[in-house]
C-alpha positions in Angstrom: -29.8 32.5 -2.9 -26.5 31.4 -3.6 -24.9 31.4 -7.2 -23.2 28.6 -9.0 -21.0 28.2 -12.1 -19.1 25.4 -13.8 -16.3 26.0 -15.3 -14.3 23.2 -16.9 -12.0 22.5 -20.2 -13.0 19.8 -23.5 -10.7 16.9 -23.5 -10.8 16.6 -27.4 -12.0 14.1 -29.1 -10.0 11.1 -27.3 -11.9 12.0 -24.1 -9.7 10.3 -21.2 -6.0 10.8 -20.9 -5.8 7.0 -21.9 -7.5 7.4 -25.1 -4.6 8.6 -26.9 -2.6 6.2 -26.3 -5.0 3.2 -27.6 -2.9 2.4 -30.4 0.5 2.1 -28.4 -1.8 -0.5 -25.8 -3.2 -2.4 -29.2 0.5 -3.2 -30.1 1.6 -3.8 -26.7 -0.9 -6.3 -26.5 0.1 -7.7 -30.1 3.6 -8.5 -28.5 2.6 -9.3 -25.4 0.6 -12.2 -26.6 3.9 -13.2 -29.1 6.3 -13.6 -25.7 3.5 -15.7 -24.2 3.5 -18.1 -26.4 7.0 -17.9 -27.0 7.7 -18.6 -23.3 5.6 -21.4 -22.6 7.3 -23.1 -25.5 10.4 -22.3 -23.9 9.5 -23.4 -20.5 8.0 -26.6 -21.8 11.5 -27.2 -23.7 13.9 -26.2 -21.3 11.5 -27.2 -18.1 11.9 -23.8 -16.6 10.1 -22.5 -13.8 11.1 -18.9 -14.4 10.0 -19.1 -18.0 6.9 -20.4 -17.5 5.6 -17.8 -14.5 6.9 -15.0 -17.0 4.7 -16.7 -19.7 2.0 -17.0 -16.8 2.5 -13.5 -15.5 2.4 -12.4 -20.0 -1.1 -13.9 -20.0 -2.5 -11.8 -17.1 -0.6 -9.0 -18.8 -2.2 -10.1 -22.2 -5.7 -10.0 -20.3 -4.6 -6.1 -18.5 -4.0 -4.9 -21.8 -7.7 -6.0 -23.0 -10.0 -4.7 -20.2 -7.5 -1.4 -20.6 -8.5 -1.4 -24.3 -12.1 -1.9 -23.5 -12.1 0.2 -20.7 -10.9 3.4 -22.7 -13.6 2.2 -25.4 -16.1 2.6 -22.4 -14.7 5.4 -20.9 -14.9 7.4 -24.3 -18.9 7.2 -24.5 -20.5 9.8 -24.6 -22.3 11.2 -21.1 -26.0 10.6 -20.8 -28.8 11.8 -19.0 -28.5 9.0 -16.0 -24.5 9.1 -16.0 -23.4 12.9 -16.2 -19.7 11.6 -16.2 -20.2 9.3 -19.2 -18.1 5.9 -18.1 -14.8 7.8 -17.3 -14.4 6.0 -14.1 -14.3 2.3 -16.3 -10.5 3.0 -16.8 -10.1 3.5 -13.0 -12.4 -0.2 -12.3 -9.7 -2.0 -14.9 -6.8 -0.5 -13.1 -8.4 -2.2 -10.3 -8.8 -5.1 -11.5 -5.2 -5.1 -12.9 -4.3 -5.0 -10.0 -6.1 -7.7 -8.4 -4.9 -10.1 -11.4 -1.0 -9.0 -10.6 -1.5 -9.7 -7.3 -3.0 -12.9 -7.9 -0.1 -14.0 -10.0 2.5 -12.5 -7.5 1.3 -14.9 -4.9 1.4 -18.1 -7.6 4.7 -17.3 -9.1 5.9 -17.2 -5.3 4.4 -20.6 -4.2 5.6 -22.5 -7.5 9.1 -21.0 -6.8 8.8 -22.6 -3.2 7.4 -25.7 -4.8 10.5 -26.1 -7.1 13.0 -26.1 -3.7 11.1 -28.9 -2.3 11.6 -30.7 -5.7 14.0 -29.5 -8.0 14.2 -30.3 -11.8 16.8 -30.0 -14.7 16.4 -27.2 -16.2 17.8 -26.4 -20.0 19.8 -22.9 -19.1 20.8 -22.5 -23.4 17.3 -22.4 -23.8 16.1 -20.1 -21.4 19.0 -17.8 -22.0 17.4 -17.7 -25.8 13.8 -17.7 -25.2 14.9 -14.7 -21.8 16.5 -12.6 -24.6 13.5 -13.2 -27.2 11.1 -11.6 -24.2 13.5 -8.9 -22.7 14.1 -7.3 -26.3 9.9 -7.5 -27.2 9.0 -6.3 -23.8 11.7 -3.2 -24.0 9.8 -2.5 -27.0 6.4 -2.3 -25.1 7.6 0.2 -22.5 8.9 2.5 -25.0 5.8 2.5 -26.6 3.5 2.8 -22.9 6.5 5.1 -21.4 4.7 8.4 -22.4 0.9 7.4 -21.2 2.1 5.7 -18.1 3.0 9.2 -16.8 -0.6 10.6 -18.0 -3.4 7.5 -16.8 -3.6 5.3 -14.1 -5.1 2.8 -16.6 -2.0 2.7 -18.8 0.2 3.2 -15.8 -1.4 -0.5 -14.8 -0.1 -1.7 -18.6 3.6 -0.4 -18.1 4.2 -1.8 -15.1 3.4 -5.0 -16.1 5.5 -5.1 -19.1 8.2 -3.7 -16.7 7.5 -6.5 -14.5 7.5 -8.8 -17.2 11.0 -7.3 -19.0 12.4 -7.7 -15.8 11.3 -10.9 -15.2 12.9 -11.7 -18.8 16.2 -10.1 -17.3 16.0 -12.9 -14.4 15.8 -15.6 -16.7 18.7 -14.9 -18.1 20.8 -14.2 -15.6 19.6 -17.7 -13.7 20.4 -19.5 -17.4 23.8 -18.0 -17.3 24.2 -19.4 -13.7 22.8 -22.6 -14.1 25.4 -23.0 -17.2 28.3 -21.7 -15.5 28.1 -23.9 -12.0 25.2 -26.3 -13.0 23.6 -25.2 -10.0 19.3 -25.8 -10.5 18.4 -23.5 -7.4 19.0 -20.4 -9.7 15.4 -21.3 -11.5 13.7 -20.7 -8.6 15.5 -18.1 -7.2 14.5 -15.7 -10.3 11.0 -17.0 -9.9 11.0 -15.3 -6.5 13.1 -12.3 -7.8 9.8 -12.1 -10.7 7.0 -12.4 -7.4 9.1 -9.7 -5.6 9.2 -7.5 -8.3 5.7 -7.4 -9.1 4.0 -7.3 -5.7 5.2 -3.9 -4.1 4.6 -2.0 -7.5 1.2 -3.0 -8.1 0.8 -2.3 -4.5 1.5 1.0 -5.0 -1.0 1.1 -8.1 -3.8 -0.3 -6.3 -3.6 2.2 -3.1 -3.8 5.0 -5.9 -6.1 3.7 -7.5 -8.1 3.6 -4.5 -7.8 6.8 -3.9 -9.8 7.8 -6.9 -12.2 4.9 -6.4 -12.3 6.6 -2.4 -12.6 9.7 -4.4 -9.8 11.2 -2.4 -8.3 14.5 -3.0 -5.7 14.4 -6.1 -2.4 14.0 -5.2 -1.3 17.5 -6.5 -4.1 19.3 -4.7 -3.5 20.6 -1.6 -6.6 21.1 -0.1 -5.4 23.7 2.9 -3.4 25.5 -0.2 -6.6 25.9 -2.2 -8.5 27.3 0.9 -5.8 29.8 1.4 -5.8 30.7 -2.0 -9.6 31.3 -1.9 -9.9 33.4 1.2 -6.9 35.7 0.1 -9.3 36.9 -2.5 -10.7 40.2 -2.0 -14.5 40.1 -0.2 -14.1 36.0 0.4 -15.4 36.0 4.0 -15.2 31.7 4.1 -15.2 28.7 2.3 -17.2 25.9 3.0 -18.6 22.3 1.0 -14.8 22.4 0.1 -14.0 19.1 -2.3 -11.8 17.8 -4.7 -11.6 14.4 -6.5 -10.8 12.8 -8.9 -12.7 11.3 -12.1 -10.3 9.4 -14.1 -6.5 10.2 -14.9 -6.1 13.8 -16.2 -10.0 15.0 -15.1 -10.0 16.5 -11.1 -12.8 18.2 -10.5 -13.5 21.0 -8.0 -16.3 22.6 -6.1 -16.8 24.7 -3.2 -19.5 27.7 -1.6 -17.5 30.6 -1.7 -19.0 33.2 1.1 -18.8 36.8 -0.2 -19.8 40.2 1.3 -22.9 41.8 0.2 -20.9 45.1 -0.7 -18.2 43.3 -2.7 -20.7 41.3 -4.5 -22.7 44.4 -5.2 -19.8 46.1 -6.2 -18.3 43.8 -8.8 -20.5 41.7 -9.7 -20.9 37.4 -9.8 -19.5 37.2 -12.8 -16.2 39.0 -12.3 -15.6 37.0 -8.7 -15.8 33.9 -10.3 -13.6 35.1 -13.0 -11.3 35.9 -10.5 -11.9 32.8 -8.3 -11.4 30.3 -11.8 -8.4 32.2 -12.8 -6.9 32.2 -8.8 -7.3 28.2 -8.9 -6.5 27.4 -12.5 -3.0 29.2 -12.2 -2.1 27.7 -8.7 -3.5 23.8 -9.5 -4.3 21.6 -11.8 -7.5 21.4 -11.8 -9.7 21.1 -14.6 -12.9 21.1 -14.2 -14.0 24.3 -10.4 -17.8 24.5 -9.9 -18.5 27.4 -7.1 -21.4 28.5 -5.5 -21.2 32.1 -4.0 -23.2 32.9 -1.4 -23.7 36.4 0.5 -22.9 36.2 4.5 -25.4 34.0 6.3 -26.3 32.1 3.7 -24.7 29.2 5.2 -26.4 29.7 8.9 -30.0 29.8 6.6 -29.1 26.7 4.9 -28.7 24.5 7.8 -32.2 26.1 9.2 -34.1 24.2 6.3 -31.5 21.3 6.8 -32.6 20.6 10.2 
């Protein structure tokens, strides 16, 4: 019979690489739902298009930051008998659905911008030149805050980029403002409403492939799976590797297992526990990977296996 072993590290008390940052998300959310409001004032008072999708596009923002919030709370339960994995992927389904919401205002901020060509309006650039700055300086504030955890979760990757959409979107508002005061020339509303669609589409399509990935439970994107192959069949009495796979939880928690076929002499010699020393210790200083099960399994193990499989 083969042997297996699990070997994997504690993620303290936060549990998923999101948790930590819940309090930056909480204010981030706090400010978030400030600009909205302060923007669809400011688009009501000035009658700007711009202002308004960037208010639109801070409401699904507003909403992103929730289901991240209740998705970490989620994620951080504890495992139970029926889900060995707790609800780590509920981070990875609100990244999702971020993404799905971006999309979905992408796609409306670009048809109202078309709709204000048809029919153009006076638009009030003093005001959105005020009300651009009051949403550029809060959202800088949010990515500092999100700039640290963006790098460490998918979930609160989802968060910054939306505030970067959104602070760039801010920076469009201005700059079409300053236009329209300078030359009177309306077009510029619209013209930063597309500039907001265009920058929020090919980012959270980038999101939502990776996020697929762990959803598809691909191989993490630091893993090279020939690499790790190589790595195990360099060690001494490793005849083959087989059942090789590597995926991907949530952010910060790949997992690893393989059957590890080893000769009957150097598993006799040194023992189980001393190749899967040397198998844990191989992996954990070549790739990040957190938590390696292995089964080892003495030469024709694998031939007797798919006998009782068939």
């Amino acid at each position: 019979m083969g042997a297996g072993h699990d070997h994997g590290h504690t993620h303290g008390a936060g549990g998923t690489a999101a948790a930590a940052h819940r309090g930056t998300l909480r204010v981030a959310l706090a400010i978030t739902l400030a600009v909205m409001v302060v923007e669809i004032i400011g688009g009501v008072l000035a009658d700007s298009l711009a202002l308004v999708a960037d208010a639109a596009h801070m409401a699904t923002d507003a909403l992103g930051l929730g289901m991240a919030l209740l998705a970490i709370h989620f994620a951080n339960r504890p495992p139970s008998r029926n889900r060995t994995f707790g609800y780590a992927r509920a981070e990875i389904l609100a990244a999702f659905a971020n993404c799905l919401l971006l999309l979905g205002v992408g796609g409306y901020v670009l048809y109202e911008a078309v709709q204000r060509f048809l029919s153009p309006a006076g638009t009030h650039g003093g005001l959105m030149i005020v009300f651009g700055l009051i949403g550029l300086v809060a959202n800088s504030v949010s990515l500092t805050l999100l700039m640290r955890g963006q790098k460490e979760s998918l979930n609160v990757r989802g968060a910054f980029l939306e505030v970067a959409a959104d602070a760039l979107g801010s920076l469009a508002v201005m700059i079409s403002a300053a236009v329209i005061l300078l030359t009177g020339w309306q077009a510029a509303d619209p013209i930063a409403s597309l500039a907001i669609g265009l920058l929020i589409v090919p980012r959270t399509v980038k999101l939502l492939r990776e996020t697929l990935d762990v959803l598809l439970e691909a191989a993490p994107k630091n893993v090279d799976m020939a690499d790790v192959r190589a790595h195990i069949l360099a060690l001494d009495g490793v005849e083959d590797v087989h059942d090789l796979h590597a995926w991907t939880i949530t952010s910060g928690l790949p997992v690893l297992s393989a059957h590890v076929v080893v000769s009957s002499e150097v598993l006799s010699a040194i023992g189980h526990e001393k190749l899967l020393h040397e198998l844990q210790g191989c992996l954990g200083h070549h790739f990040d990977v957190e938590h390696c099960t292995f089964q080892l399994e003495p030469s024709g193990h694998a031939e007797h296996e798919a006998r009782l499989c068939h």
